[in-house]
N, C-alpha and C positions, 0 to 999 in steps of 0.2 A: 700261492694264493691267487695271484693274476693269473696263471694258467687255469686255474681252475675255475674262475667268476669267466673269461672266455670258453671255455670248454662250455659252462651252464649256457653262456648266452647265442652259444653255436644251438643249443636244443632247441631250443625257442624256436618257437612259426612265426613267420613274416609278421604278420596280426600281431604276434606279443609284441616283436622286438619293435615297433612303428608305436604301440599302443606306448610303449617303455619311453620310448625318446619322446613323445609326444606331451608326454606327464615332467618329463624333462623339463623339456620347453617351458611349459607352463608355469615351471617353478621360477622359474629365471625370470620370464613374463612377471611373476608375481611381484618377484622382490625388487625389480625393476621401476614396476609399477604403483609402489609400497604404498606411497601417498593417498592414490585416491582409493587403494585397496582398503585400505584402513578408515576410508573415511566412514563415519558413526548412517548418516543416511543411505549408504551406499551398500553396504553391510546388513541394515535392516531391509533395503529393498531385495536383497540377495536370499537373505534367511525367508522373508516374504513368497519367494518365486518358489526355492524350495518346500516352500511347507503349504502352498495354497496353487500358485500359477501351474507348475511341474504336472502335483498329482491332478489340478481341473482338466491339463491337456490329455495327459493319458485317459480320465474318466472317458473323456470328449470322444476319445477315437473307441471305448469299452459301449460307452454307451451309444454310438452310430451304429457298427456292428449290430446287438441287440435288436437295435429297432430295425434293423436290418435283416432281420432272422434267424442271429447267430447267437450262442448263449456261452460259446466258448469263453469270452472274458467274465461273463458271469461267476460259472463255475470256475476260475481258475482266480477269485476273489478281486478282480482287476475294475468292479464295478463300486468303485468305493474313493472316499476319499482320502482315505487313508496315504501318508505318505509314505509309508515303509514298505504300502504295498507296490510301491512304485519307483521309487529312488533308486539309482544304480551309482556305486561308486565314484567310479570315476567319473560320468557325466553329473554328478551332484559338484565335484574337486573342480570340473572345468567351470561352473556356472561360478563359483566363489574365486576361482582365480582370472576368469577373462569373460565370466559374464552370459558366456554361452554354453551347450552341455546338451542333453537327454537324458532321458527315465529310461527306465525298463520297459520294451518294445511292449505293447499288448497285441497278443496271437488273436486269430479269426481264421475259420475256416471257411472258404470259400464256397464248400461244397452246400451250408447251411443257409446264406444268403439268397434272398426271394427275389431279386433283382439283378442285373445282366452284373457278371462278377468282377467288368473290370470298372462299369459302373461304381459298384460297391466301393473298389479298392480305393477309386478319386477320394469319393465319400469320405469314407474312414479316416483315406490318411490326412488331409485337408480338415478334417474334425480336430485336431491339435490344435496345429497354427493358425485356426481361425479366433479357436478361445483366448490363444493368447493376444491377439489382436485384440480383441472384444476388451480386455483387463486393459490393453490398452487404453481404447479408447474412451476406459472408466474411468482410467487415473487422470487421463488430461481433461475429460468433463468437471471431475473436482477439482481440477488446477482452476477451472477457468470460471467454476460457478463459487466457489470459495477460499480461495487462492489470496485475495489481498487479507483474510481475517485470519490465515493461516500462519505460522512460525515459522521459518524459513528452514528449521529440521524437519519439520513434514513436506514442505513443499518441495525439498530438496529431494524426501522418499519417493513421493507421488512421481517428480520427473524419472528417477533411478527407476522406479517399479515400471514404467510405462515404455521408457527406453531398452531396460533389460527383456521387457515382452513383446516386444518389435523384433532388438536384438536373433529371439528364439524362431520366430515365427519364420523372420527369411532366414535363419540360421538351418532350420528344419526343412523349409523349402527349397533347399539345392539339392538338385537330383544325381544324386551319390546316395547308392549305400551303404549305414542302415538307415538313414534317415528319409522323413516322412516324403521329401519329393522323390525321389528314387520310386517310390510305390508307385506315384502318379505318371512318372515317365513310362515306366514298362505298361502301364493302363495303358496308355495312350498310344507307343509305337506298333505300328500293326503286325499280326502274325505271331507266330511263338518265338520269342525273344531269350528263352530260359540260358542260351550261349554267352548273350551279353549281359545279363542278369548275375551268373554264375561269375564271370572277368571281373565286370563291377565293385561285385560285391567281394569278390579276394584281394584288390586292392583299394577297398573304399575308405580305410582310415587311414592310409598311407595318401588320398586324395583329400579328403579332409582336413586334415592337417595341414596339407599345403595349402588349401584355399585361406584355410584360417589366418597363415603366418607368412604365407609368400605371397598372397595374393587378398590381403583383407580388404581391400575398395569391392570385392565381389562381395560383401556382407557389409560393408560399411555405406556402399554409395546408397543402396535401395534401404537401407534403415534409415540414413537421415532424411532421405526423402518422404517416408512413411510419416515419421515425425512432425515435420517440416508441413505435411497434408494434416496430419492430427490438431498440430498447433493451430493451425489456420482455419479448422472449423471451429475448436472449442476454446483457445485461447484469443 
């Protein structure tokens, strides 16, 4: 039996087997964590991001593209709100066990885009994590314009909803891929980059992973900071 669950997991590509531990991790993380996993506002903020924040961001980058000139995500149904058209597993399993995650990538063709293409790329991929900011900055406006006639299980949401959407936005914005700074990085270094692009992105969730868990102050310090700017306009 052990030789044989070894043998399977000799088959595996790098990708799986990082993907594999990585989900690992996260279980452990979970039940470590159990407390405020479980907690009832925390949970609701979470089911929240999945079923409104998640699919807005993905819209965000369908509909940039579009106005962009591009109709790929159109036709490939990704212009929607839909969550199912957009939820990917396991970045659904990371946002419920440690709060951060991704959807399913939405594709663009560059060749369709009416403006300079690495222009575009900024564009698009920055359309995500901007919306989720934006949610942010909705939820601490109703902390701070309605907050004292609020319940302390909603105000408890509002902060979880607004902190988990900070959480996404620099979460999505480390340029590693597949995520949305990585697009903006290769926009931006000069020349054709497709060498380092191609390295990147064969070891991007085996990099990911560790910023997550070996290195969390790189997503933790610029979120509370975020926050911290958020409170101090609207609270």
């Amino acid at each position: 039996m052990l030789n044989t669950m070894v043998g399977r997991w000799r088959t595996l590509t790098t990708g799986q087997q990082v993907l594999i531990g990585g989900i690992g991790l996260l279980l452990v993380y979970g039940l470590l964590s159990s407390g405020s996993l479980l907690d009832p506002a925390n949970l609701a903020a979470k089911a929240a991001i999945l079923l409104l924040a998640l699919p807005l961001h993905e819209l965000a980058h369908a509909a940039a593209a579009v106005a962009l000139g591009d109709n790929t995500p159109r036709l490939q149904g990704r212009l929607t709100l839909n969550p199912l058209r957009h939820l990917d597993p396991m970045g659904a399993l990371l946002i419920l066990l440690a709060g951060f995650g991704w959807a399913k990538p939405v594709q663009w063709n560059p060749r369709n885009v009416n403006i300079d293409t690495r222009l575009a790329s900024v564009i698009i991929a920055v359309a995500g994590p901007l919306t989720n900011l934006l949610l942010a900055a909705l939820s601490m406006f109703l902390l701070g314009q309605f907050g004292v006639s609020m319940g302390s299980g909603l105000l408890n949401f509002l902060y979880f909803f607004a902190a988990i959407n900070v959480l996404l936005a620099v979460f999505n914005l480390i340029p590693i891929p597949p995520l949305d700074g990585s697009h903006v990085l290769f926009a931006l270094l000069p020349g054709d980059n497709w060498q380092l692009r191609a390295q990147l992105s064969q070891y991007g969730m085996l990099v990911v992973f560790a910023v997550a868990f070996i290195f969390p102050q790189v997503i933790r310090v610029p979120t509370n900071a975020v926050m911290q700017m958020l409170a101090g306009i609207f609270l």
